[in-house]
C-alpha positions as CSV (number, residue, x, y, z in Angstrom):
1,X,-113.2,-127.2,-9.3
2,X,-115.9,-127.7,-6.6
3,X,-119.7,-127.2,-8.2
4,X,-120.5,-125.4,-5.1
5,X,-118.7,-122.0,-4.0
6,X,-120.3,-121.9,-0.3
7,X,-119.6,-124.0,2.5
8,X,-121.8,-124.0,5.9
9,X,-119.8,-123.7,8.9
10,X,-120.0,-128.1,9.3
11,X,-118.6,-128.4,6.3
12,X,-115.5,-125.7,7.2
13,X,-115.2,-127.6,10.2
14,X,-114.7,-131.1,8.4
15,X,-112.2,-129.6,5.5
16,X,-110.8,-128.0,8.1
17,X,-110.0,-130.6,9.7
18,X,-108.5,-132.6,6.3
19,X,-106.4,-129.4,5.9
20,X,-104.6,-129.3,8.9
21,X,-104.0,-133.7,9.4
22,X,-102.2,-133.4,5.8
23,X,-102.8,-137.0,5.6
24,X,-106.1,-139.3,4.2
25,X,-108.9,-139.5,7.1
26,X,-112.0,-141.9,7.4
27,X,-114.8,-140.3,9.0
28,X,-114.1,-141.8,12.7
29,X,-111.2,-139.8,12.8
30,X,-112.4,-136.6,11.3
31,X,-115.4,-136.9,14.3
32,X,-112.6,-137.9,16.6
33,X,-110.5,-134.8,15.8
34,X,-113.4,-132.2,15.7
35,X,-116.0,-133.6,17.8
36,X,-114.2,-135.3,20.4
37,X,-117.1,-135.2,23.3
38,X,-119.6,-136.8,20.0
39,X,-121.5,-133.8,20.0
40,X,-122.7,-134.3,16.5
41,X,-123.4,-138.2,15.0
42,X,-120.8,-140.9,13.1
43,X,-123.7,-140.6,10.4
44,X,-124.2,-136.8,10.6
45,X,-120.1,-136.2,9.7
46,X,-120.2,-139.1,7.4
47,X,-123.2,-137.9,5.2
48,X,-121.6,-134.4,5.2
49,X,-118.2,-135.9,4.1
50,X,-120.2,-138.1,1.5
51,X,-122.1,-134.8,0.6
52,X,-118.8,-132.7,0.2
53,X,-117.1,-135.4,-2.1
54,X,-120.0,-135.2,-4.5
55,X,-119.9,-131.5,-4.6
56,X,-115.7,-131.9,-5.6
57,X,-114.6,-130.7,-2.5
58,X,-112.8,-133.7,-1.4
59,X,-111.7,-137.2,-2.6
60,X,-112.6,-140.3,-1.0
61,X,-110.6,-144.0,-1.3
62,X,-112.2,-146.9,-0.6
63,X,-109.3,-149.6,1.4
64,X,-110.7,-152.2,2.4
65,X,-114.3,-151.9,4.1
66,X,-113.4,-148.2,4.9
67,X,-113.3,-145.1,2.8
68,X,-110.5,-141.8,3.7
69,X,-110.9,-138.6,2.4
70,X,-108.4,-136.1,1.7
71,X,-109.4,-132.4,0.3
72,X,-109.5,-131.8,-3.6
73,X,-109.1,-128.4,-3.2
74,X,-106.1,-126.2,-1.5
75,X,-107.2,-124.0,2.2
76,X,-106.2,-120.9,-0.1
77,X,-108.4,-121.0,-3.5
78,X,-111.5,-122.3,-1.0
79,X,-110.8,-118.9,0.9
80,X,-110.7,-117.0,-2.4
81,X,-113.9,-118.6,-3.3
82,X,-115.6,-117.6,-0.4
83,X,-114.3,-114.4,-0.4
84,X,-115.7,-113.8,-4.0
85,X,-118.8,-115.2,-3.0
86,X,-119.4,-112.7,0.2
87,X,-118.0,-110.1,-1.1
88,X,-120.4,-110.4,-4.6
89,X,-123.4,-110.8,-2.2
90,X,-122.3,-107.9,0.4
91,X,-120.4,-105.3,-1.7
92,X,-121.7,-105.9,-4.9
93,X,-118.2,-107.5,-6.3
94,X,-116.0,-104.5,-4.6
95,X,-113.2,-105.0,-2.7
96,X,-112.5,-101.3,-2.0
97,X,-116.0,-101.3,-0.4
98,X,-114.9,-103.8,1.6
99,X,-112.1,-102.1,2.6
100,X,-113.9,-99.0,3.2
101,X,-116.7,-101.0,5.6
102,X,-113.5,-102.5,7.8
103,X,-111.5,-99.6,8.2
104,X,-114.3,-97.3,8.8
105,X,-116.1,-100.1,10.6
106,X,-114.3,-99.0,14.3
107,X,-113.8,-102.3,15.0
108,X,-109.7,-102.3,13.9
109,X,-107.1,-101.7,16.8
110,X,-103.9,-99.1,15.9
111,X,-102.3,-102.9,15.9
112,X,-104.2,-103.8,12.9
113,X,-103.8,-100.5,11.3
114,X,-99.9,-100.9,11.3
115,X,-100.4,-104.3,10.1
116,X,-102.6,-103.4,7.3
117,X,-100.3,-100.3,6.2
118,X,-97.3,-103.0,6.0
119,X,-99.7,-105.4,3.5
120,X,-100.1,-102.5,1.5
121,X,-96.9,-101.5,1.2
122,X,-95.6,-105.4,0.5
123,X,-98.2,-105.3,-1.9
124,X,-97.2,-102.1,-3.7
125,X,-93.6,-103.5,-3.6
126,X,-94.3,-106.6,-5.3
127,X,-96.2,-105.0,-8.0
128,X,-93.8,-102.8,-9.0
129,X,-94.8,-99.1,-8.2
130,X,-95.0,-96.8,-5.2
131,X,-97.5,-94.8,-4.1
132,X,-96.3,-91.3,-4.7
């Protein structure tokens, strides 16, 4: 388990990038993939890989002179974390307030409405009752 919960938005970017090549990366080709017009330094995505492998979020291998990373930790439980995290911070641990923000936030189409009635109801399916 990762020491750290949070990740800033360079580090998303990097695991991001690990979680989607499903395969070991050295750094050349995580900057390759996610920076591609080297808009940020080899050292800058290398000291932020180095700096994610010491807080457990991913595994590095040295071969040879060169050392690929692969994530430690699944897309999923690194969402859940974060989620916790923000939603601890923002709605004092409740996820019925956050509920209540979004849907009475005005920022969800009919779309998303339909969409979110359907998780509910999966979710009520799967855990046995219904909503009477």
């Amino acid at each position: 388990m990762p020491k750290q919960v949070r990740l800033s938005p360079g580090e998303w970017d990097i695991i991001r990038a690990l979680w989607d090549s499903k395969k070991r990366m050295t750094v050349r080709e995580v900057l390759q993939k996610i920076y591609p017009n080297n808009e940020r330094a080899y050292t800058t995505v290398q000291t932020v890989m180095n700096n994610l492998e010491q807080k457990g979020f991913l595994a590095k291998k040295k071969i040879g002179l060169v050392n690929f990373y692969k994530p430690k930790i699944k897309r999923g439980e690194a969402v859940r974390m974060e989620t916790q995290s923000f939603v601890k911070k923002v709605f004092n641990g409740s996820f019925q307030n956050l509920a209540n923000y979004l849907v009475e936030s005005d920022n969800l189409t009919l779309d998303d409405i339909e969409q979110l009635k359907e998780l509910i109801k999966n979710k009520e399916d799967e855990l046995g009752g219904e909503k009477k």
